[in-house]
Structure formats: C-alpha cells, structure tokens
C-alpha positions as CSV (number, residue, x, y, z in Angstrom):
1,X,0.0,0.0,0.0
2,X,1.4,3.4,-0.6
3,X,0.2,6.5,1.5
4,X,1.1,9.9,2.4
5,X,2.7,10.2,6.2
6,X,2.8,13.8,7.8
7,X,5.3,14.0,10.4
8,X,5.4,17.7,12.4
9,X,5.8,20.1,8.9
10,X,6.7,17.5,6.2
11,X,5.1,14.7,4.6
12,X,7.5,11.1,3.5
13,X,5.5,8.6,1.2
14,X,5.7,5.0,2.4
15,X,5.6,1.7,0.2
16,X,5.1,-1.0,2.4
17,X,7.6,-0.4,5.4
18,X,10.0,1.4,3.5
19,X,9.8,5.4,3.7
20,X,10.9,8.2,0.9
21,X,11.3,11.8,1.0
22,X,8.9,13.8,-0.9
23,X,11.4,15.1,-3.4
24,X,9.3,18.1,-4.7
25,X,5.8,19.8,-4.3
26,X,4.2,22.3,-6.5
27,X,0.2,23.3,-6.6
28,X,-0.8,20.7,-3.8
29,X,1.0,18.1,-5.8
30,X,3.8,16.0,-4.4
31,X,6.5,14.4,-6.0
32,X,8.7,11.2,-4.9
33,X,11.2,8.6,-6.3
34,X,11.7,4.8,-6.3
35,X,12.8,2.1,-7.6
36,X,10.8,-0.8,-9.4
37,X,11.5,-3.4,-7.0
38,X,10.5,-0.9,-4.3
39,X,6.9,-1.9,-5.9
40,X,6.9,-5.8,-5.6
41,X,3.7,-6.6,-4.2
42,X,2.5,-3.1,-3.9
43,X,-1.2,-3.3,-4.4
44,X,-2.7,-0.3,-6.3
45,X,-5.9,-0.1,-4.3
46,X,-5.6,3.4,-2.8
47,X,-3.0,5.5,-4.2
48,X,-2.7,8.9,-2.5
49,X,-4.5,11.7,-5.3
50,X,-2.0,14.2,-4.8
51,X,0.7,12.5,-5.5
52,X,2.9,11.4,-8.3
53,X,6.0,8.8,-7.8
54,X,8.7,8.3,-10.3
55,X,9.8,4.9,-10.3
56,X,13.7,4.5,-12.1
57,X,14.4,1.4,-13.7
58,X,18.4,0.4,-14.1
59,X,17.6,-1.9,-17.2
60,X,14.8,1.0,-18.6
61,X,12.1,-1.9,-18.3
62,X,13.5,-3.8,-20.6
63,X,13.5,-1.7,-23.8
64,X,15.9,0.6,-24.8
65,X,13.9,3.7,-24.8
66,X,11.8,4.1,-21.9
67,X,13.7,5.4,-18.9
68,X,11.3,6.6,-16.1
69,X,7.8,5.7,-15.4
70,X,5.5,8.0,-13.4
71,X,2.6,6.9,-11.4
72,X,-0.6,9.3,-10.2
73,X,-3.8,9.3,-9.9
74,X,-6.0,10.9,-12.9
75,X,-9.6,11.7,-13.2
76,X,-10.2,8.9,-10.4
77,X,-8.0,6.1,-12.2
78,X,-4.7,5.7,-11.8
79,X,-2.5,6.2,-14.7
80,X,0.9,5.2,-15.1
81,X,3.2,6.7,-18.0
82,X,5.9,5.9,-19.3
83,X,8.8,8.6,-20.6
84,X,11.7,8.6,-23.0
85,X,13.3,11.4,-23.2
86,X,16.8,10.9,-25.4
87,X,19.1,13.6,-26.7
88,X,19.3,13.2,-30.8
89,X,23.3,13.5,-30.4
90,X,23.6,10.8,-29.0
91,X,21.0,8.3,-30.8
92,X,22.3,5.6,-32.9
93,X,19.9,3.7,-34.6
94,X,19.2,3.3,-38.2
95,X,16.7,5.8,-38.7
96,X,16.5,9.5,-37.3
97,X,15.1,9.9,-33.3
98,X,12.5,11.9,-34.6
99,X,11.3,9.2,-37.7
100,X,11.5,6.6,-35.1
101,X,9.0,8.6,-32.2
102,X,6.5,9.6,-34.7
103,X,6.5,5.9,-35.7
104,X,5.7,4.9,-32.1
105,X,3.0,7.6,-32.0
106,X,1.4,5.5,-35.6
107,X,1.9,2.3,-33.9
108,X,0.5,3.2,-30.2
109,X,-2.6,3.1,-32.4
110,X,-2.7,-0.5,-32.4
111,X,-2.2,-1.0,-29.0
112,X,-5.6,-0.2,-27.2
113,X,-4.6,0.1,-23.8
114,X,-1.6,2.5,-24.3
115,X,-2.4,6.5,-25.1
116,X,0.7,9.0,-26.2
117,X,-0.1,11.8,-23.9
118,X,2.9,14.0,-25.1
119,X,5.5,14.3,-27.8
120,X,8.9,16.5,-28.7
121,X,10.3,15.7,-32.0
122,X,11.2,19.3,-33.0
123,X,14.0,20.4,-30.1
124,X,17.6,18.6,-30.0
125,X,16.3,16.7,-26.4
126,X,13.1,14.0,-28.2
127,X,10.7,13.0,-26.2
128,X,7.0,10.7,-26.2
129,X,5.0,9.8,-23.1
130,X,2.8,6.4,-23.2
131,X,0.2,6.1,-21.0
132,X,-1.5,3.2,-19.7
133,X,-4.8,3.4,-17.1
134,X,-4.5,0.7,-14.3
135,X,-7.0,-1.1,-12.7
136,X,-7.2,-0.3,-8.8
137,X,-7.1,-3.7,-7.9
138,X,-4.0,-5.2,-9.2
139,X,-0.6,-5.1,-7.9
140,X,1.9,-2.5,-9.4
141,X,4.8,-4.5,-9.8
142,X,2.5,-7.0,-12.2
143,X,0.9,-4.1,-14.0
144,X,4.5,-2.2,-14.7
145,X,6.1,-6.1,-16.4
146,X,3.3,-6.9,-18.3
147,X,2.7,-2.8,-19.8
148,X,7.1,-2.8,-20.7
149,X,6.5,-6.1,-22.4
150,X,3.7,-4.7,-24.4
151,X,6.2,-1.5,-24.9
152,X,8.8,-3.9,-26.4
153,X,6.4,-5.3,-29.0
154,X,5.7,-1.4,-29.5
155,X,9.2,-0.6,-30.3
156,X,9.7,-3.8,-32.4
157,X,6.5,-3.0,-34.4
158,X,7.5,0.8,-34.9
159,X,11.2,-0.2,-36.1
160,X,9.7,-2.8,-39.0
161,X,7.0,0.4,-40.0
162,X,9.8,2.2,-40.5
163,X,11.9,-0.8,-42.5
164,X,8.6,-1.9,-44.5
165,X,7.6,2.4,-45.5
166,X,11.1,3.5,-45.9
167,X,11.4,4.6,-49.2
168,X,7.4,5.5,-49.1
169,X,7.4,7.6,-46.5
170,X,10.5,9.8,-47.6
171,X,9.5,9.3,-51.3
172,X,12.3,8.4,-52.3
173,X,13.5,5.7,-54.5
174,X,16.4,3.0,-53.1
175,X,19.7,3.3,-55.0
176,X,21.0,1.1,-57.2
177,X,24.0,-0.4,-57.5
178,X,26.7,0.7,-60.3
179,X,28.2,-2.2,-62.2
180,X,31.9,-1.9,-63.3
C-alpha cells in the first residue's frame, strides 16, 4: 500500500515499510522517487490523489527507450506513464530519433490500452510519453512487467514500420548499385 505520512511540517511517502522523501511539491502536488522493486507486491488499491511517484528502472524496463515511469492518480484512475526522453546527439539507430517517435506515435494506435499523452520531436532533447490506465485492484509491480512487455512489442513494431515504409514515406527511390 502506498500513502502519504505527515510528520510535524513534512510529509515522507511510504511503500510498504519502506519510507521516501517527498522530493518536490508544486500546486498541492507531491513528488517522490523509487525504484521498481520498491513496488513488488505493492497493491494499487488506494494511491494517494496528490501524489505522483517516479519509479527508475536500471535496465529501462526492458527496452531501450523508456527510462522513467511515473505513477498518479488521474480523473479517479490511476495512470501510469511511461517517458523517454533521449538527446538526438547521441542516438544511434538506423533511422533518425525523430522518424523513429513519430512511428511509435502511428503504432500506439494499435495498442488499445496505451495512449501518447505527449510528444517533442522538434528540439535537439526528443521526447514521447505512453500512458496506460490501471486497474485499482492489481498489484503495481504486475501491472509495470506486463505494460514494458507490451512496450517492447511497441518498439519492435514501430522499427519494422519504418523498414517496411522507408522509401514511401520519404518518397524516395532506393539506389542502385553501379556495375563496373
């Protein structure tokens, strides 16, 4: 169970038995950190409305994009996104940061439980946020595996968009080769 603790002037979020500092606050809202395995077990039956708790994950959930999650309540469901957030410099796969988000955003289309919430394809730092409502009953931990497993099949599906619409999408035509 997570809840909100106030102790004399400041309020600590606990998970279980374990205790973390409120990191941040701004307009009633609170803002804490974790870990996924800080989660195990964690059931999402009454999550605190005010607040929202980033949970870090060393292996990014198992893909290679998404780095954070966040987890708050939202219009009396609670809604956990996921972020990537990846400077262009640095990105080296086959087909430009910015082709390869806005073919997540097409493909998040066939994946009825997820919903892109927020996108940044024009500044040098890209970004897209997938969100996923959860049910209040199930346990967090559960809920987090089985939506990054659905983000990997994402990913996969976006990347062979882009290899299958290549040369459509950019209208171009592929080069041929030059015989001797």
């Amino acid at each position: 169970m997570i809840s909100l603790k106030k102790d004399k002037n400041n309020y600590r979020v606990t998970i279980g038995e374990k205790e973390f500092k409120i990191e941040d606050a701004c307009d009633g809202r609170m803002f804490a950190e974790c870990d996924v395995e800080d989660l195990c077990g964690v059931s999402a039956a009454s999550f605190p409305r005010n607040l929202t708790l980033r949970v870090n994950s060393i292996d990014r959930f198992g893909t290679i994009f998404f780095d954070t999650a966040e987890i708050s309540a939202y219009k009396g469901k609670i809604r956990l996104e996921f972020i990537a957030h990846l400077y262009n410099k640095y990105w080296e796969g086959y087909f430009g940061l910015s082709n390869f988000i806005m073919a997540i955003n097409q493909q998040v289309q066939c994946f009825p439980a997820f919903k892109v919430t927020d996108m940044e394809i024009d500044d040098p730092w890209k970004g897209i946020i997938i969100c996923k409502d959860i049910p209040s009953g199930t346990r967090f931990d559960n809920e987090i595996k089985n939506a990054a497993s659905d983000l990997k099949q994402l990913i996969k599906d976006s990347e062979i968009a882009l290899y299958r619409n290549f040369g459509k999408t950019l209208k171009i035509k592929p080069k041929r080769r030059i015989r001797k």
